[in-house]
N, C-alpha and C positions, 0 to 999 in steps of 0.2 A: 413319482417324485413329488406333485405336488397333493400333503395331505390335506391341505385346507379344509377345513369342513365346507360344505355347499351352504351357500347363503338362502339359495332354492329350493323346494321339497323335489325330489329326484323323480322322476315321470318315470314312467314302463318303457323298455327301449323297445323297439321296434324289430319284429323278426328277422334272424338270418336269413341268409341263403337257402338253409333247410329248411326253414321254416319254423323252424324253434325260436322264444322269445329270444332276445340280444341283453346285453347286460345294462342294469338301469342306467341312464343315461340324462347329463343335462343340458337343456334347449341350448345353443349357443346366443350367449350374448353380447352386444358389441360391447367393446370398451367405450368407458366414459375418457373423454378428456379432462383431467381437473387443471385448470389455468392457472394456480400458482406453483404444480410442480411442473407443469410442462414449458412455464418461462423460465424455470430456473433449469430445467435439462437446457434450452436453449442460449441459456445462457454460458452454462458452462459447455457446451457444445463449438459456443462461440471461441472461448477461452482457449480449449484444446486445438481445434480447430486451425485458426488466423493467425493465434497469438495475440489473441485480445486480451483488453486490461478489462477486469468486470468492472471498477468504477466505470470504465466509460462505455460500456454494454449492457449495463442494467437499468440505467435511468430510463431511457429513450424507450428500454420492450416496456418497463413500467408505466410510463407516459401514454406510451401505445395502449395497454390495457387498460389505464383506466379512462382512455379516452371511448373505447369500445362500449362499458361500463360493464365490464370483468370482475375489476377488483374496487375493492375500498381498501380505508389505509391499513386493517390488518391484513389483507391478504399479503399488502406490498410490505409488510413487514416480515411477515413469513419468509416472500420469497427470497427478501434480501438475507437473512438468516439462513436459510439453505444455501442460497448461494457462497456468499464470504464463509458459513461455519464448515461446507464441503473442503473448501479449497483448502481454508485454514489445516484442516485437520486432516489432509487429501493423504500424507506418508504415514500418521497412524492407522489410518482406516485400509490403505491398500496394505497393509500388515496381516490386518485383522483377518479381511477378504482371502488374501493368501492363503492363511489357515484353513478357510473355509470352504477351497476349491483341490479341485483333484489335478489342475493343470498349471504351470508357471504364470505368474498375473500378466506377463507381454504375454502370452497367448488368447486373453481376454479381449475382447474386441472392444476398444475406447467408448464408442457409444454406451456399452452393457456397463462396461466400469462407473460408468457415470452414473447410471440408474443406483449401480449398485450403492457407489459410497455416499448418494442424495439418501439410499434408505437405509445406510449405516450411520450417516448422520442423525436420523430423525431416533433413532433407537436407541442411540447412545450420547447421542451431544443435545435432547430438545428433551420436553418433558408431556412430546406427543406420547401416547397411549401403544403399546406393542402392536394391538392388535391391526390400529388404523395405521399406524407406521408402515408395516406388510403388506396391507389392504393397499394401500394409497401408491406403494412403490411397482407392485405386481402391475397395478391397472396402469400407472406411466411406463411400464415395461409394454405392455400389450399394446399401446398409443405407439409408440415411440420404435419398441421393438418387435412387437410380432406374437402369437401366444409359445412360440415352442420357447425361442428364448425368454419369454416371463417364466414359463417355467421353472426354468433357474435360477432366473432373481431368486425368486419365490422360495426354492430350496436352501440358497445362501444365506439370505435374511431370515430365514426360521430358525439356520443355527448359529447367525449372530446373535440373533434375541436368547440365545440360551444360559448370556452372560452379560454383567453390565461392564461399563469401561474398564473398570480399576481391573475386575475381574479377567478382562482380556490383555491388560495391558501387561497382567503378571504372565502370562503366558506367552505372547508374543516379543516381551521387549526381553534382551539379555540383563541380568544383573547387573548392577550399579556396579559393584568390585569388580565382577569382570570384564566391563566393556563403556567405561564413566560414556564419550562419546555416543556408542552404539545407541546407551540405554537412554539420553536425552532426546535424540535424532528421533526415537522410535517414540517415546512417551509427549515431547512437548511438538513433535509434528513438523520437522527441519532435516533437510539433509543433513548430512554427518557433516560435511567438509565447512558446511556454515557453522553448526555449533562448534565447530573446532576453531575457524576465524574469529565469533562474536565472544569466544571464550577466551582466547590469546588479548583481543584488543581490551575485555572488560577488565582482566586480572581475577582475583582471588581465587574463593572456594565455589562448592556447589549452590553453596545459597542464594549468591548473586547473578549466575548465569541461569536458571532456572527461574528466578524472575524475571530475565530477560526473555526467557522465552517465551514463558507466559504471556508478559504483557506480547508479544509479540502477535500471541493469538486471540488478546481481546478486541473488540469492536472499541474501535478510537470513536472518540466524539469532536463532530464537526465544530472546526473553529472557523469563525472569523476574523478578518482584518477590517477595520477602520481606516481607509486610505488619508493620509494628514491632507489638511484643504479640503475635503470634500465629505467626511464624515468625522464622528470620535466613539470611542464606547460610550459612550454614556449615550450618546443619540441612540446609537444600535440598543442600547440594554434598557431604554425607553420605550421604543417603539415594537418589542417583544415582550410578550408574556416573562413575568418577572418569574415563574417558577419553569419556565421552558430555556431560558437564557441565563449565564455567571459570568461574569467579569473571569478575563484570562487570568492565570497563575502566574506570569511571569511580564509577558507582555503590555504597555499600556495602553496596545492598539487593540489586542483580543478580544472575541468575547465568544464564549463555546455553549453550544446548543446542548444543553442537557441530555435532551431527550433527541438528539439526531438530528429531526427537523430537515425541511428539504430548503436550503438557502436558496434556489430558485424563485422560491415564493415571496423571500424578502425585497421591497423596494428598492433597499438603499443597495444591494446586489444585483439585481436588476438593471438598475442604474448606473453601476459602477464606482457608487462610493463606496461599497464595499465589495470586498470577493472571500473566496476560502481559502485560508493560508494555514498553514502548520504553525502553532506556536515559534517551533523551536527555527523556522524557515523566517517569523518575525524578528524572532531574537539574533539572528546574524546579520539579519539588514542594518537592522537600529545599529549593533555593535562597530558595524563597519564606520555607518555616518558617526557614532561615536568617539573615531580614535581622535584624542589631540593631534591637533599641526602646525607646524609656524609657517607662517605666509600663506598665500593667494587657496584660497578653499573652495572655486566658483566651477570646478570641471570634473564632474565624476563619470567613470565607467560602469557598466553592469556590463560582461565580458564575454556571458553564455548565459543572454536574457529572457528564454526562449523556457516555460508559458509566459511569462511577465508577473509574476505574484513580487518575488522581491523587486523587478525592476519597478512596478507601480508604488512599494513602498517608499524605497528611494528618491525615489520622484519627490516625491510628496516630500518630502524631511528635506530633499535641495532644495527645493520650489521655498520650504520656510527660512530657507538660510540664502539665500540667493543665491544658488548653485545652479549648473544646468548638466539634466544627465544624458546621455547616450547610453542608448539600448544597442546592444548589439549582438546579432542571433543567427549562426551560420546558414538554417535550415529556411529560407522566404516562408513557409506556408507557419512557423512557428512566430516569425518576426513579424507574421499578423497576426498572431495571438496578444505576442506584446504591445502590435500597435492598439489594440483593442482594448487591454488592459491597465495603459496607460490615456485614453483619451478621455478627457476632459480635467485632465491633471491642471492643476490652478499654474502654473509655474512654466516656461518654457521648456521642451526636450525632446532629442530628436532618436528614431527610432531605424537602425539599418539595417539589410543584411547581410553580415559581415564575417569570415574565418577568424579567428582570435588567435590563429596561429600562424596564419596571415595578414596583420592588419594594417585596414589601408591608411590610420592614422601615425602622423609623426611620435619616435619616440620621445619620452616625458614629456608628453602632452598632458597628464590628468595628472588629479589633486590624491583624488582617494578611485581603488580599484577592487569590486567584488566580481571573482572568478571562483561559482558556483560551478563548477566542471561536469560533465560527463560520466556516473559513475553506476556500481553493482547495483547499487539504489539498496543495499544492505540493509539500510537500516530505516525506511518506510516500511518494513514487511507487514506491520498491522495495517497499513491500505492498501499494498497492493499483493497478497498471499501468493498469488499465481508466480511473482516474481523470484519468490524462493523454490520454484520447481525448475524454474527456465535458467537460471545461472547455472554459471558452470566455473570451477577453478582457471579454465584456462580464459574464461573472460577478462579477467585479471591482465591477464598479458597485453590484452587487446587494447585497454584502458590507459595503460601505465604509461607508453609514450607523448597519448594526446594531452594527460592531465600536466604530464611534467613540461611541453611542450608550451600551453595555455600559459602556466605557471612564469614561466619564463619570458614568454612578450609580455605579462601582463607587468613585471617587472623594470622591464625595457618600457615600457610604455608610460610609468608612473615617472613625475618630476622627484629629483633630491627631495627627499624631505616627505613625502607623501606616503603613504600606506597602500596595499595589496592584502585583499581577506582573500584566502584561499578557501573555498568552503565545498564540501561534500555531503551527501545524503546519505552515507556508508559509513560507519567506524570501522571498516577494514583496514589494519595498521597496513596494507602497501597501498591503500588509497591515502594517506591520511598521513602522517607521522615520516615513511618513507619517502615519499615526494616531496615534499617539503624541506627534509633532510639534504635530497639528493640534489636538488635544486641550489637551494644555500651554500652547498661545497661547491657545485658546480661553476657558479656564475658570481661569488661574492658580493659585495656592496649592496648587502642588503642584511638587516639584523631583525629578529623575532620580536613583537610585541609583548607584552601578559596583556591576554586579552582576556583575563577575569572579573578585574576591575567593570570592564564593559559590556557584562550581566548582573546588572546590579539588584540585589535581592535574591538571584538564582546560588540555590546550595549543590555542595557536593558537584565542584568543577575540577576538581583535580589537583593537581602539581602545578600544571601548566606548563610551560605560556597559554600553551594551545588549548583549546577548550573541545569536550566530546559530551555531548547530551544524552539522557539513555529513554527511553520510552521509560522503563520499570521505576527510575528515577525522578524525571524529569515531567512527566507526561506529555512529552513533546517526539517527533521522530527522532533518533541519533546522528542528529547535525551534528558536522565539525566543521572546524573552523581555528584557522592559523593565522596571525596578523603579523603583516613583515614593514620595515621600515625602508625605503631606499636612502641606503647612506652616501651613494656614489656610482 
């Protein structure tokens, strides 16, 4: 099975039984460990495994390695590249592999699979070299798995290499006329039931949802926040290499690391006058402090504040207007998150933790209310990959009571006259458009904002009221966001 040529000159084998020579034969040799694939198998090992998110399993083995003095920063750029372009591209490649095996891919043993699409990645998504691509995969099969199973590798990835993407992608994926769905799902690396939801929610033709895909699967670039009171871009876009750092697109708190960069190493994040927030996670904060109001503006909610990124924005924008916020975060161990990422906020605010679906505050108590809720998380997929393998349609179900639930104390909870952002990390229309709908018939005295106005600068927002962000568009995650008025 395996024809690899020997990297060895091949010695005299040693005689049989009979006594007759044995067939030439090579010394055995151990496998090498290479450290930047065998953190990225652990990594994804992590993934399948726990159910870990790789942002927060890759940093710390990264950390780990170059504390050892393993790696320098291209190894950790490799790894991170193997890891996020596996997962990204984890349903075209297990297509590919399928092809390539004589047995159903659930019969494949999770470990191997991994080896596998680490070294279908490197063949098809990097512009490693074939030969070392196979080399490098075989020898973390041999670490990792064993030689009979490198074996295999070894055989599969010989007749991956036998084609490049585009080439496999005609083979594996069903035609476009015959199967628009199938042939997306297979080619831009998505389950079917998603491109069917992020296709329903985006509208049009193929052009538009194929961008969404795409971007879907590129490497986002780390943004920051400037917390108001305690930093601003400009300081941030100062105190960084003027060609490593760019002023946000949308945001006036932003500012996006070009080139990646590990925001750990920054000061003012360090510190906690800055942290990493999604553009499009800035642009709803602002929007909410945004909406006009008549009377008393001094008492704001963050409803489901839990890491604390928009609750620290918040903060900061009440702290300038003399507002005070509460944090409030069902889970304790995340309500130290937010206590963490609200301290040393210039401004007074208090941090609890509290159900939002039971909440221990009197109703119309608050001015203005952001009820960023619990959801698929749809529409982060370019950070977090792994999450588009682990949802399921029937999540949805699971969701839909808590979000409409949320929705409705948070309403309860707002004074006449005050505002309610309802906001999601999903464009899925029954996270998004439905809830909100069903809410409003439900419980009345309450009327829709246009919250367009309160992206100001930002294009291509829609019809409205409601607003829905697109990564392919926007280069922010697919926040949305509905702004309601309490009329009674």
């Amino acid at each position: 099975m395996n024809d690899q040529p020997s990297r060895r000159p091949r010695t005299q084998g040693k005689p049989g039984k009979s006594g007759k020579p044995g067939r030439p034969s090579k010394p055995y040799r151990r496998p090498q460990k290479d450290p930047v694939r065998f953190l990225a198998f652990e990594a994804l090992r992590a993934v399948d495994e726990r159910d870990a998110y790789a942002n927060l399993v890759l940093p710390p083995l990264l950390r780990k390695a170059r504390e050892k003095g393993d790696f320098d920063a291209r190894d950790a750029a490799l790894a991170t590249e193997l890891v996020y372009g596996t997962l990204r591209r984890q349903g075209t490649y297990d297509a590919i592999v399928a092809a390539c095996v004589d047995r159903p891919l659930r019969e494949v043993d999770p470990p191997v699979l991994d080896v596998l699409n680490l070294g279908v990645h490197q063949l098809l998504g990097t512009r490693i070299p074939t030969h070392a691509a196979v080399s490098a995969s075989v020898e973390l099969a041999r670490v990792v798995l064993g030689d009979g199973r490198a074996k295999f590798v070894n055989a599969v990835l010989r007749k991956v290499a036998g084609d490049d993407l585009d080439g496999w992608l005609e083979k594996v994926a069903p035609p476009y006329e015959d199967d628009p769905e199938d042939h997306l799902a297979v080619v831009h690396s998505h389950p079917r039931w998603v491109v069917s939801a992020l296709w329903d929610s985006l509208g049009g033709g193929r052009a538009g949802i194929e961008d969404l895909l795409e971007a879907d699967n590129e490497r986002p670039e780390v943004t920051l926040v400037a917390r108001p009171g305690r930093s601003t871009a400009t300081e941030l876009l100062d105190a960084l290499d003027s060609e490593a750092a760019l002023p946000g697109r949308w945001s006036p708190y932003a500012v996006r690391l070009a080139e990646g960069g590990e925001p750990g190493r920054i000061e003012a994040v360090r510190e906690g006058r800055a942290g990493v927030q999604d553009e499009g996670s800035q642009l709803v904060a602002r929007a909410l402090a945004d909406v006009p109001i008549e009377g008393p503006d001094t008492k704001w909610l963050d409803g489901c504040a839990g890491p604390g990124g928009k609750a620290a924005l918040l903060a900061g924008l009440a702290a300038e207007r003399g507002a005070v916020l509460l944090a409030a975060e069902k889970q304790p161990h995340r309500a130290g998150l937010v206590g963490q990422a609200l301290a040393g906020n210039p401004g007074p605010y208090q941090v609890i933790a509290a159900d939002g679906t039971r909440p221990p505050w009197r109703p119309g108590t608050f001015d203005r209310i952001l009820m960023d809720v619990p959801c698929t998380g749809l529409g982060a997929l370019r950070r977090r990959p792994e999450a588009r393998w682990r949802r399921r349609p029937e999540d949805l179900e699971g969701f839909a009571p808590l979000q409409r639930s949320l929705l409705r104390r948070a309403l309860e909870s707002v004074r006449v006259g005050g505002v309610v952002g309802y906001a999601t990390c999903s464009p899925h229309l029954a996270e998004t458009r439905a809830v909100v709908d069903d809410v409003l018939k439900q419980t009345g005295g309450a009327e829709l904002v246009d919250a367009r106005p309160l992206f100001p600068g930002v294009p291509a927002l829609g019809e409205g009221p409601d607003v829905q962000l697109w990564p392919h568009v926007h280069g922010t995650d697919a926040m949305y966001l509905a702004v309601m008025r309490r009329t009674g």
